[in-house]
Every structure is written in C-alpha cells, then in structure tokens.
C-alpha positions as CSV (number, residue, x, y, z in Angstrom):
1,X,40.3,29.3,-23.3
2,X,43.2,27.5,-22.3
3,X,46.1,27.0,-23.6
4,X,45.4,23.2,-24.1
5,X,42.0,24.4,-25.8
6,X,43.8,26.4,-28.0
7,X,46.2,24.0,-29.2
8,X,43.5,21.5,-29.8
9,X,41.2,24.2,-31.7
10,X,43.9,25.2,-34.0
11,X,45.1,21.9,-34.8
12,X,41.6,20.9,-35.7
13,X,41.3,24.3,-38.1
14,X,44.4,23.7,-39.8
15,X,43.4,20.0,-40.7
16,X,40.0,21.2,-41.7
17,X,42.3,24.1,-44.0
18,X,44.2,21.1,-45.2
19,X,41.5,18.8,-46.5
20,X,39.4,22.1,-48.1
21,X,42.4,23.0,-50.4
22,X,43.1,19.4,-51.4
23,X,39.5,18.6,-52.0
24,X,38.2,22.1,-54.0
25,X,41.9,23.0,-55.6
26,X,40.7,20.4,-58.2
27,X,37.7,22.2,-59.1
28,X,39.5,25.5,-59.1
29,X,42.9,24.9,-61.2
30,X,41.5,22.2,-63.7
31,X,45.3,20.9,-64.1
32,X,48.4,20.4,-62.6
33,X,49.0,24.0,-61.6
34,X,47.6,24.9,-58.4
35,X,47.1,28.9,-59.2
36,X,45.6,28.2,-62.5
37,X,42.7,29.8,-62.0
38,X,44.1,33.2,-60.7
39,X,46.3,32.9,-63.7
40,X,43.3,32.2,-66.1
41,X,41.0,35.5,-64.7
42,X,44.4,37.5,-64.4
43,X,45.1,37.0,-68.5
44,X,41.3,37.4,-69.3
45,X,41.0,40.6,-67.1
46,X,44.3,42.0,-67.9
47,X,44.8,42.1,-64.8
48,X,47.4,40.1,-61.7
49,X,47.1,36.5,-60.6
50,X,47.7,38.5,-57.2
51,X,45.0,41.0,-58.3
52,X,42.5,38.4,-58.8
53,X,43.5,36.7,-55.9
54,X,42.9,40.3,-53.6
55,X,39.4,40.0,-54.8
56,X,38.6,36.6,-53.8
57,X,40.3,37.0,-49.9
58,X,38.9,40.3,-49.6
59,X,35.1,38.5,-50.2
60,X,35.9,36.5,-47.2
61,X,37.2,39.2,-45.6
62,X,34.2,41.6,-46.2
63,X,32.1,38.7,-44.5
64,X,33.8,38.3,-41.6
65,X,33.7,42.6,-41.4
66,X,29.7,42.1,-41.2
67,X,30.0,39.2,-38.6
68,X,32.4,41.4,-36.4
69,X,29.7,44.2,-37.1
70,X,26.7,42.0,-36.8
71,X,27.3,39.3,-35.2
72,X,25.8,37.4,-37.5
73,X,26.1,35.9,-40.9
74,X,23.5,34.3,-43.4
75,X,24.9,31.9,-45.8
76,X,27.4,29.8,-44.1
77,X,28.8,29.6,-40.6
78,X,31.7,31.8,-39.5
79,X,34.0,29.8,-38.8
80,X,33.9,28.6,-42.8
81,X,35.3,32.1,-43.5
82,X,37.5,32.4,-41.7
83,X,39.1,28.8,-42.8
84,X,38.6,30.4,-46.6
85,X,40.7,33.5,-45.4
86,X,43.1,31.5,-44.0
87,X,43.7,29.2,-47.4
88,X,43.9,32.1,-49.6
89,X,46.4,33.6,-47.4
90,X,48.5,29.9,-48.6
91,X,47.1,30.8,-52.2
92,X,48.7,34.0,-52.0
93,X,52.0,33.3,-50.4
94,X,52.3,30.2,-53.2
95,X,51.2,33.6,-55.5
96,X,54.1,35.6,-54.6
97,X,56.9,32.9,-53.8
98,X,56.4,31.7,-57.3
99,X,57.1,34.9,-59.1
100,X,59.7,35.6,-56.8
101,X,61.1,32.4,-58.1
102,X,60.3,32.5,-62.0
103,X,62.0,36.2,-62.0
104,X,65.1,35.6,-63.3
105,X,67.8,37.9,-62.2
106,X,66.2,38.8,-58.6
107,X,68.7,40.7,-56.5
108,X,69.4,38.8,-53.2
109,X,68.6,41.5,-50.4
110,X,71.8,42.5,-49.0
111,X,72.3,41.0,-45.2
112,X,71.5,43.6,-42.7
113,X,74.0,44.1,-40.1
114,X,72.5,44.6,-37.1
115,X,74.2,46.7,-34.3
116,X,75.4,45.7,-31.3
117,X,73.9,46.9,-27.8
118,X,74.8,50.2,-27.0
119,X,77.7,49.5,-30.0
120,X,76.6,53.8,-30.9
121,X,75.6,55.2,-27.4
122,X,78.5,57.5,-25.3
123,X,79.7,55.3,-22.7
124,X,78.8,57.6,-19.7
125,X,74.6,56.5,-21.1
126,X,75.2,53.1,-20.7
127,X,73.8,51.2,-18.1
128,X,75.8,49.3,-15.9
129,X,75.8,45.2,-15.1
C-alpha cells in the first residue's frame, strides 16, 4: 500500500468514524450528555462509566481476536469493528478527560526535567564531534 493509499484509506475511515458517532450517539445517550449511557449502566451496576465502557470495546475487540484467528467473521464486515474500536477509544478518552476535569483539586504533574546529553556521563565516555 502506498503511502498515498494510506492517506486516502484513513481519511475515508475517520469520516466514516465521524458520521457513526454523530448518527448512533443519539440513540445511545438519550440527552445532551454524550456518555450518558455509560453513566446510566455504571450507577445501575455499581459499577464505572469506564467499567462499562471496557466491556463494550472489549466486544469489538474480542471480534476482531476471531477475525485475526479466523479470518473470518459472521455478522458484519471487519472493517465495521474495527471503526467501533476506534470510536470507543474517543468514548473512553472523552471518559477519562472528563473526570480528570470534574475532580476538583487534581495535582498538576510536576514538569519533568529532562537531562541533557551526556549532562551525567565521565567526560573521557563521551564521544567526540
């Protein structure tokens, strides 16, 4: 495949992601808050919305195990699964930013300093220019 191909391909599958989260998010949240439904299952469960939200990607996920196995799949084409993977991989990122946000009081990671070249190595181990 070339790299032209590629491009093409994956612009294609992300438009196709696109328009499946805006047209069955609807049927999923039933109101204005996209992760509803996680939310709904997590509190009747007693469980995570990012609990419930691991079950539903690992179904995908367990389908596309038996078409790397099999090659083969019987309810809907491949390529269908994967595009489901790849939305709930949005669904849990929007998952996990939004408690990170609604946490009040999250420590900032502190920067990490990173060293410089050879800033901790004897001189005489360095290589030269």
């Amino acid at each position: 495949m070339t790299v032209k191909e590629f491009n093409e391909g994956r612009d294609k599958f992300i438009a196709r992601m696109i328009e499946i989260l805006d047209t069955k998010g609807p049927d999923y949240s039933n109101s204005d808050d996209r992760l509803a439904n996680f939310k709904r299952l997590a509190q009747l469960l007693g469980t995570t919305p990012l609990q419930i939200w691991a079950v539903y990607a690992m179904k995908h996920m367990d389908a596309i195990m038996t078409y790397a196995k099999s090659g083969k799949v019987a309810s809907e084409e491949i390529t269908g699964r994967f595009l489901d993977l790849a939305n709930y991989a949005v669904l849990g990122a929007a998952l996990v930013q939004e408690a990170q946000y609604r946490v009040k009081n999250v420590p900032t990671p502190a920067p990490v300093e990173v060293p410089k070249p050879f800033e901790h190595v004897p001189p005489w181990l360095v290589p030269k220019p």
